[in-house]
Backbone as JSON Lines, residues from 0, in Angstrom:
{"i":0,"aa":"X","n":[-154.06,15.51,-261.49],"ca":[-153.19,16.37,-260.72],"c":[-152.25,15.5,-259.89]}
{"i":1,"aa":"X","n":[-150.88,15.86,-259.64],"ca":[-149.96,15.13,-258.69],"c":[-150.02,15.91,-257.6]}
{"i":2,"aa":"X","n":[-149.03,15.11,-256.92],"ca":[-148.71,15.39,-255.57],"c":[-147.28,15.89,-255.2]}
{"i":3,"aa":"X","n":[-146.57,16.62,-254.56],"ca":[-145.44,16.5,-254.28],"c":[-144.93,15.61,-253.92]}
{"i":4,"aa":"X","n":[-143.67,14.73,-254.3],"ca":[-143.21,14.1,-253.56],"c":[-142.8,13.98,-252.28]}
{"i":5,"aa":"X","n":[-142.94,13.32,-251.28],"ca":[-142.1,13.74,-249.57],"c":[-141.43,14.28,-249.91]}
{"i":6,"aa":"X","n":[-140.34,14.12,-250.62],"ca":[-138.41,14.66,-250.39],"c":[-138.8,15.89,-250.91]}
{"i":7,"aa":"X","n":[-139.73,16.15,-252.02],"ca":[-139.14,17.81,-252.1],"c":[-140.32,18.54,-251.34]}
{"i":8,"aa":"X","n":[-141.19,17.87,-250.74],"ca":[-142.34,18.46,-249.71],"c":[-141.35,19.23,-248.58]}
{"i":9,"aa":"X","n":[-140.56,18.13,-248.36],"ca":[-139.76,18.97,-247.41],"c":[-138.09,19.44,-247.29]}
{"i":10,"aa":"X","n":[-138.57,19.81,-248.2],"ca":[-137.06,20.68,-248.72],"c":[-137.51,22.0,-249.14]}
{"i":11,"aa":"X","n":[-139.08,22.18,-249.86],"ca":[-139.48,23.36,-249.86],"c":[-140.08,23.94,-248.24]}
{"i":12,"aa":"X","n":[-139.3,23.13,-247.15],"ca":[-139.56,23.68,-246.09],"c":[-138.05,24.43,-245.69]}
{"i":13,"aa":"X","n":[-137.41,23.55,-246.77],"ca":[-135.84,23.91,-246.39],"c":[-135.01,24.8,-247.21]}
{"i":14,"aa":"X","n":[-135.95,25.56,-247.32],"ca":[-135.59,26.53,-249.08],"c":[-134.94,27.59,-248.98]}
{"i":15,"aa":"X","n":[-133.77,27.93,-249.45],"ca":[-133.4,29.42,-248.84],"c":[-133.38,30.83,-250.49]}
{"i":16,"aa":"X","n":[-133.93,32.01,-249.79],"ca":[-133.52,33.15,-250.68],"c":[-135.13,32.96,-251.68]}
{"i":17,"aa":"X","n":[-134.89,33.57,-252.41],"ca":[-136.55,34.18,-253.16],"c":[-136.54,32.35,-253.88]}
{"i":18,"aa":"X","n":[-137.63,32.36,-254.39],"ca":[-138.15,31.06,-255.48],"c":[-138.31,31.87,-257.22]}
{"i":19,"aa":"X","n":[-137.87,31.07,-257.65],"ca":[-138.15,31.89,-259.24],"c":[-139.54,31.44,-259.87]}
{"i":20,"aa":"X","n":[-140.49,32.33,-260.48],"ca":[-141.65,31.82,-260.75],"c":[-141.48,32.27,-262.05]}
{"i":21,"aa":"X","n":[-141.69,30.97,-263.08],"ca":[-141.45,31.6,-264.6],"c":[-143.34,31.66,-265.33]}
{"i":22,"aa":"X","n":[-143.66,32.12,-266.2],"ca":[-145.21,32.38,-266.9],"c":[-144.35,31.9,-268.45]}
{"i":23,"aa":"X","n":[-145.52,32.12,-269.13],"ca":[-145.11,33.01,-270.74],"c":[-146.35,33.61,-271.23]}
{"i":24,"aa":"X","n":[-146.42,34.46,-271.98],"ca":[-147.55,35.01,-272.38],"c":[-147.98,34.58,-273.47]}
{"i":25,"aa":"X","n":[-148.78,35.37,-274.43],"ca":[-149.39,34.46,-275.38],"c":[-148.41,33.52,-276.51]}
{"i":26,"aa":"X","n":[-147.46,34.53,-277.21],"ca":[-146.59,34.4,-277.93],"c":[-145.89,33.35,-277.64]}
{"i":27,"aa":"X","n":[-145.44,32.46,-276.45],"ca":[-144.78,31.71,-275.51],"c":[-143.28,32.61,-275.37]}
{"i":28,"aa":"X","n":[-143.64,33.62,-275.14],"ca":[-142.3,34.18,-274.56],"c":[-142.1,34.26,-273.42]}
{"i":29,"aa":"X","n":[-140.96,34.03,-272.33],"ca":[-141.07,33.7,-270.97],"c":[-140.98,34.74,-270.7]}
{"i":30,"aa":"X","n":[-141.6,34.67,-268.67],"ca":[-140.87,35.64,-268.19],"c":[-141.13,35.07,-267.07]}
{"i":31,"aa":"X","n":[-139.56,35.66,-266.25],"ca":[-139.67,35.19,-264.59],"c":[-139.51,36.17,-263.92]}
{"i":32,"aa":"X","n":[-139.47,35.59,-262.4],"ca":[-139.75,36.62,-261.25],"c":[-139.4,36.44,-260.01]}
{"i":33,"aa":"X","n":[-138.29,36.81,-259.36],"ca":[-138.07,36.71,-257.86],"c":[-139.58,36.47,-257.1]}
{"i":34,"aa":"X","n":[-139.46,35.44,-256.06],"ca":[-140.69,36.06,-255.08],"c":[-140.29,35.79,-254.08]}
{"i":35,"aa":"X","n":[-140.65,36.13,-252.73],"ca":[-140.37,35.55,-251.3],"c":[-141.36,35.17,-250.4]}
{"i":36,"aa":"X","n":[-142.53,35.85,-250.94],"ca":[-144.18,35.51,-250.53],"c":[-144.58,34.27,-250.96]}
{"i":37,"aa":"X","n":[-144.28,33.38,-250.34],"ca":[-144.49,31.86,-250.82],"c":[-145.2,31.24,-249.96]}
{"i":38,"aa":"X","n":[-146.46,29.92,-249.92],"ca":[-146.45,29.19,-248.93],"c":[-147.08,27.68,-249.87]}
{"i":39,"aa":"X","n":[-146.87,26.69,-248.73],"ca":[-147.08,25.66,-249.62],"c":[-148.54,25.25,-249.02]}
{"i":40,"aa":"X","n":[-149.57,25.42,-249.77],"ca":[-151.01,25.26,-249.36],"c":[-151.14,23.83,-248.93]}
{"i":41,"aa":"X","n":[-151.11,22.94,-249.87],"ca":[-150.69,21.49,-249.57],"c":[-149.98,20.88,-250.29]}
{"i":42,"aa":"X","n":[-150.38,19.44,-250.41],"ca":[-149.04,19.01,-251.37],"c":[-149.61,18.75,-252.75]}
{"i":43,"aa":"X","n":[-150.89,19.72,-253.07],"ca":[-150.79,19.45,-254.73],"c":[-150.58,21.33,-255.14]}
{"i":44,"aa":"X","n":[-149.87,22.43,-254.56],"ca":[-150.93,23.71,-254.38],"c":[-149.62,23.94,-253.59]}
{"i":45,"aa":"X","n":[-148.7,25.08,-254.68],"ca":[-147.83,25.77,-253.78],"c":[-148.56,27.46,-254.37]}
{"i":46,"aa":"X","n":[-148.37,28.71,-253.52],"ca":[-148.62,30.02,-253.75],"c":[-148.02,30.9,-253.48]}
{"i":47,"aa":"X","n":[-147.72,31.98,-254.21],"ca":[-147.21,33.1,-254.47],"c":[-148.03,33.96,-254.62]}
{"i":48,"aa":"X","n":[-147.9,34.96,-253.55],"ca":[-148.59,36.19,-253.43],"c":[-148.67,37.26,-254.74]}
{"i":49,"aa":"X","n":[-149.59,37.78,-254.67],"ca":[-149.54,38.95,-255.92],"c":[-149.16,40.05,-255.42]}
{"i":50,"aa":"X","n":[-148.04,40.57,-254.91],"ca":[-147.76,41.65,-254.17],"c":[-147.74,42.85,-255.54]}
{"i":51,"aa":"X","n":[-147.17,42.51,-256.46],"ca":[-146.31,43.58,-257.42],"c":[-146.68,42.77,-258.58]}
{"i":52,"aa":"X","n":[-147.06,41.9,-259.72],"ca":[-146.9,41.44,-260.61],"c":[-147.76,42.1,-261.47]}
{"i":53,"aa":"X","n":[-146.95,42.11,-262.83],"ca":[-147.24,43.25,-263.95],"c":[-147.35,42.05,-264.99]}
{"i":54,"aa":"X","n":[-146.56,41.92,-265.74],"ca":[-146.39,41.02,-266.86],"c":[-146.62,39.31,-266.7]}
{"i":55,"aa":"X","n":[-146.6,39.59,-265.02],"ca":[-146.43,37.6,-264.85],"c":[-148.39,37.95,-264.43]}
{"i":56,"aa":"X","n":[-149.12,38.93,-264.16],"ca":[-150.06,38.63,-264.06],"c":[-151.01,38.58,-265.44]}
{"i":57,"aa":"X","n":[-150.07,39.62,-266.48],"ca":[-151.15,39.46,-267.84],"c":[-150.79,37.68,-268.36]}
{"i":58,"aa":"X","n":[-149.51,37.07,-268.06],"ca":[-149.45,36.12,-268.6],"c":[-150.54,35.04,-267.69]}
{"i":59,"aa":"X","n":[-150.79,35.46,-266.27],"ca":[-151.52,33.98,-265.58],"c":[-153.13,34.24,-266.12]}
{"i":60,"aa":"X","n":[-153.39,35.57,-266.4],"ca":[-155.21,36.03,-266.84],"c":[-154.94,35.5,-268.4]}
{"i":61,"aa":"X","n":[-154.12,35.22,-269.27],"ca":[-153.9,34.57,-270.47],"c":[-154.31,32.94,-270.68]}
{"i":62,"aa":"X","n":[-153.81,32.81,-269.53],"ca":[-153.95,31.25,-269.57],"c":[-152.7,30.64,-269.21]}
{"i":63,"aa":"X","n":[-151.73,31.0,-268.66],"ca":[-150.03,31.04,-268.89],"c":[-149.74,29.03,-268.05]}
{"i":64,"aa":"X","n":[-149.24,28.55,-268.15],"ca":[-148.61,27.16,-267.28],"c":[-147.4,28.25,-266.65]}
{"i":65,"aa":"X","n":[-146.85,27.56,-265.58],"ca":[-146.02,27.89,-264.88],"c":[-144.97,26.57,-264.28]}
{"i":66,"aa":"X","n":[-144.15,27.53,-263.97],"ca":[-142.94,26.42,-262.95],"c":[-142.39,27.63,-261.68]}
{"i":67,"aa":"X","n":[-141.8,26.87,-260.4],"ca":[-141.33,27.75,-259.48],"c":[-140.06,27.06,-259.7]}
{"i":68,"aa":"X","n":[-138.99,27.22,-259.28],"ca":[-137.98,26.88,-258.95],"c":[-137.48,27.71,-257.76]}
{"i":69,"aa":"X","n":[-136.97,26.54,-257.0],"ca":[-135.89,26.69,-255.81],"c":[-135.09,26.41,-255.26]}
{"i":70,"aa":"X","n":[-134.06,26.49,-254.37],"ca":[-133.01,26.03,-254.2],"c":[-133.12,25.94,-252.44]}
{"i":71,"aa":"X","n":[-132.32,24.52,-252.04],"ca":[-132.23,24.45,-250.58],"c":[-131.1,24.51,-249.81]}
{"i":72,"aa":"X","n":[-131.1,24.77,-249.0],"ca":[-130.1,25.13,-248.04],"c":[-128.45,24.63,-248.21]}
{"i":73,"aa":"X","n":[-128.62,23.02,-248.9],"ca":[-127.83,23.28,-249.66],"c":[-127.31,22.9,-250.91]}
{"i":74,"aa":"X","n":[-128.06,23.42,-251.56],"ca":[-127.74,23.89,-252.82],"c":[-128.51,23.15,-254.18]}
{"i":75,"aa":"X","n":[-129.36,22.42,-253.4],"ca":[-130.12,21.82,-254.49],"c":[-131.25,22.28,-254.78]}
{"i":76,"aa":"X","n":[-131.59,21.98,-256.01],"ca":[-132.5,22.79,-256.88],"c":[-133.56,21.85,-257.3]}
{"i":77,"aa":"X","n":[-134.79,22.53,-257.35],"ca":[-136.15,21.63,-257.23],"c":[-136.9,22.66,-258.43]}
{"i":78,"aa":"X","n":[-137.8,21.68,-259.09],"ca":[-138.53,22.57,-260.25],"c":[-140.15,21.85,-260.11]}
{"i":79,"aa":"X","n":[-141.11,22.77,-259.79],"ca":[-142.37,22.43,-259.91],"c":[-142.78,22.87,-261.14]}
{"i":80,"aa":"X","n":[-143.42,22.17,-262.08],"ca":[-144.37,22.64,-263.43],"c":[-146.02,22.18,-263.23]}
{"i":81,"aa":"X","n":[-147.0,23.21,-263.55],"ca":[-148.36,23.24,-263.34],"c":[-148.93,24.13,-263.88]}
{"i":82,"aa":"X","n":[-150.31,24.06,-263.95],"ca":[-151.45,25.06,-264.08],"c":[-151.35,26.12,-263.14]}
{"i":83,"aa":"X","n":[-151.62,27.6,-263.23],"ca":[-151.88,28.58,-262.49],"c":[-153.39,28.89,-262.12]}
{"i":84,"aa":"X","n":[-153.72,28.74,-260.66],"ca":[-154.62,29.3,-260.41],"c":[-154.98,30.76,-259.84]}
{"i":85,"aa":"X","n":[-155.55,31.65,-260.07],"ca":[-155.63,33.05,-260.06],"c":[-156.83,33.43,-258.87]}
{"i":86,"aa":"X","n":[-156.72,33.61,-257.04],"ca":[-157.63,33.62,-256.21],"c":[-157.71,34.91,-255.75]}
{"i":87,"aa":"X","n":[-158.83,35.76,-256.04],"ca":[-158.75,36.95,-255.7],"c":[-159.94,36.92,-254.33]}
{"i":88,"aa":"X","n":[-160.5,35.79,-253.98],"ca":[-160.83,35.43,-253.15],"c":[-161.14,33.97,-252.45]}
{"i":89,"aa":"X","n":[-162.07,33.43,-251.43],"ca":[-161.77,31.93,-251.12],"c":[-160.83,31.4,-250.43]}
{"i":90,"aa":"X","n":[-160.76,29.81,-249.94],"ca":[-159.75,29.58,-249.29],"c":[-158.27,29.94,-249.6]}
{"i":91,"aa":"X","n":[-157.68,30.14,-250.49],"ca":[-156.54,30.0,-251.02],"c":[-156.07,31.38,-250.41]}
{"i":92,"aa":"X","n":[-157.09,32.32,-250.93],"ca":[-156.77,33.76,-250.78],"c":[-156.57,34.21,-249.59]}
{"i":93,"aa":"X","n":[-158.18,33.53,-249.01],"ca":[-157.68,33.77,-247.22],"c":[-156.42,33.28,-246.31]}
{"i":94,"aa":"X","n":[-155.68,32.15,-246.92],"ca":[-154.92,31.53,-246.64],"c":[-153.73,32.23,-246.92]}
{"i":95,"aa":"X","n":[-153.54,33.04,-248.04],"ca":[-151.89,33.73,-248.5],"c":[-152.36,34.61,-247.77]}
{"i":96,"aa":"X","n":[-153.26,36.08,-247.3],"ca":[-153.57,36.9,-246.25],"c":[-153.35,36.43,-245.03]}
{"i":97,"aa":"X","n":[-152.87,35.16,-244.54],"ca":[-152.67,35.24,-243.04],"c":[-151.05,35.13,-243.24]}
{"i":98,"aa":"X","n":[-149.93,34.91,-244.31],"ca":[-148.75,34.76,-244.24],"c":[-148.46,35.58,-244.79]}
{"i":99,"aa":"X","n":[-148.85,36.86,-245.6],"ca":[-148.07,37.59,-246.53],"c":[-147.8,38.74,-245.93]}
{"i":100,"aa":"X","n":[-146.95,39.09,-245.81],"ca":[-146.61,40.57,-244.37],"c":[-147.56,41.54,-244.82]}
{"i":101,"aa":"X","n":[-147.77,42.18,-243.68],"ca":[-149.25,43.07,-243.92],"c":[-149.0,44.53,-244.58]}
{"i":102,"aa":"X","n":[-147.19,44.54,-244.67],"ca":[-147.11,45.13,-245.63],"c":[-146.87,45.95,-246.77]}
{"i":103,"aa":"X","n":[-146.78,44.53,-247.5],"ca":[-147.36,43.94,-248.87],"c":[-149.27,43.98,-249.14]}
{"i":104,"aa":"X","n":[-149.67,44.37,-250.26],"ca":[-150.56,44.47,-250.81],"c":[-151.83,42.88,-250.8]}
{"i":105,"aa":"X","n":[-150.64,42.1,-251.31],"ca":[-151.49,40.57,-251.37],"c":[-152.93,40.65,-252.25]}
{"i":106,"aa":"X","n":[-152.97,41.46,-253.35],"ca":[-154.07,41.38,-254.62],"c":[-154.91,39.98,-254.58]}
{"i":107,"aa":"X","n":[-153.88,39.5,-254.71],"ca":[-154.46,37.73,-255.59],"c":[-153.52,36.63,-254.74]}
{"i":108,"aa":"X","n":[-153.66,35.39,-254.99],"ca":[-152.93,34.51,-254.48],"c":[-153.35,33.35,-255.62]}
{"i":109,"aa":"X","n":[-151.99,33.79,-256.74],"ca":[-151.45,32.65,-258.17],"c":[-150.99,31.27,-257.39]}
{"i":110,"aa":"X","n":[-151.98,30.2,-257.27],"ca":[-151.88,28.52,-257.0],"c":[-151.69,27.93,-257.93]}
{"i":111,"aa":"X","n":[-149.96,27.53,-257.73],"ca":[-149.68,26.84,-259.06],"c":[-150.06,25.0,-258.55]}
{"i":112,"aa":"X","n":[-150.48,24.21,-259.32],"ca":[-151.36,23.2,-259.4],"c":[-150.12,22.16,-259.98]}
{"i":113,"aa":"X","n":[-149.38,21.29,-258.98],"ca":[-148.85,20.8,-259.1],"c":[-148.75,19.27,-260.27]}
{"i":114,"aa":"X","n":[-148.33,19.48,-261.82],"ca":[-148.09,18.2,-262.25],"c":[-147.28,17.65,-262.65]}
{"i":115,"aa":"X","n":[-145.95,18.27,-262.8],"ca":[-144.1,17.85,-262.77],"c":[-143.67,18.3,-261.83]}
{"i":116,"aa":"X","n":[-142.56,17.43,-261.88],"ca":[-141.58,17.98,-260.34],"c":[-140.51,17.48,-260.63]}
{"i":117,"aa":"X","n":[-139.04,18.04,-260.6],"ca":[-137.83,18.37,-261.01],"c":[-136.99,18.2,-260.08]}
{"i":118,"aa":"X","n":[-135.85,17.3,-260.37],"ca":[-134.66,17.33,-259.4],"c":[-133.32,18.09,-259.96]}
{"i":119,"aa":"X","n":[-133.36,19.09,-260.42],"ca":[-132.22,18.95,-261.18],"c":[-133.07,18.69,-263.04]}
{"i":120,"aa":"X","n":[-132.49,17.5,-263.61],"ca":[-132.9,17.17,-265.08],"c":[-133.39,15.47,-264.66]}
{"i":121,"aa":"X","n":[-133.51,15.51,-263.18],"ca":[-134.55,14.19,-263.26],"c":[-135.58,14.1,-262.95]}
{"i":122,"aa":"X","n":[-136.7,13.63,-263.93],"ca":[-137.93,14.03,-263.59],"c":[-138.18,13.27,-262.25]}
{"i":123,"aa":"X","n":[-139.34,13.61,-261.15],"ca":[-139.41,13.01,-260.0],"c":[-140.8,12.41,-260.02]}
{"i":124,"aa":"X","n":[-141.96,13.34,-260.79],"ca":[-143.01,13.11,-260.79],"c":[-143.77,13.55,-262.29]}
């Protein structure tokens, strides 16, 4: 497993507007998803709340890899690729329940498991 790098550790502090979270399901057909329920657990372990997810959740109970993408304040764009973890309880879970507005639902808390990291088309990590 990696780590975030510093520079985009803290730029996903500097992130503006939803993060895009892409899945694919079995077939490898994609699919993405606005989110704004985000927090960065640490630096191997960013999460996205399960407020609403339909299709991005049959793809993470599949087995799905994932990437978030985001953009910072100004204007640069960062791409995490990883494993999805699926916490319907435990630290992780308890942890997206103290940031996810109360309300929002907060089902699950999907920990994507940091092992690429994206500047743009240069790999960073």
């Amino acid at each position: 497993m990696a780590v975030l790098p510093e520079e985009v550790s803290k730029e996903w502090e500097n992130r503006k507007g939803p993060i895009v979270l892409s899945t694919v399901n079995k077939e490898g057909v994609p699919n993405s998803i606005y989110a704004t329920c985000v927090s960065k657990y640490d630096e191997e372990t960013l999460v996205v709340a399960n407020n609403f997810f339909s299709k991005t959740l049959e793809n993470i109970t599949a087995g799905s890899t994932g990437s978030i993408l985001f953009l910072t304040k100004e204007n640069k764009s960062y791409q995490i690729k990883g494993t999805i973890e699926y916490h319907k309880d435990g630290p992780v879970f308890d942890d997206m329940k103290k940031w996810n507005p109360k309300k929002h639902p907060g089902h699950a808390a999907a920990a994507l498991k940091v092992e690429a990291v994206y500047s743009g088309a240069k790999k960073l990590v």
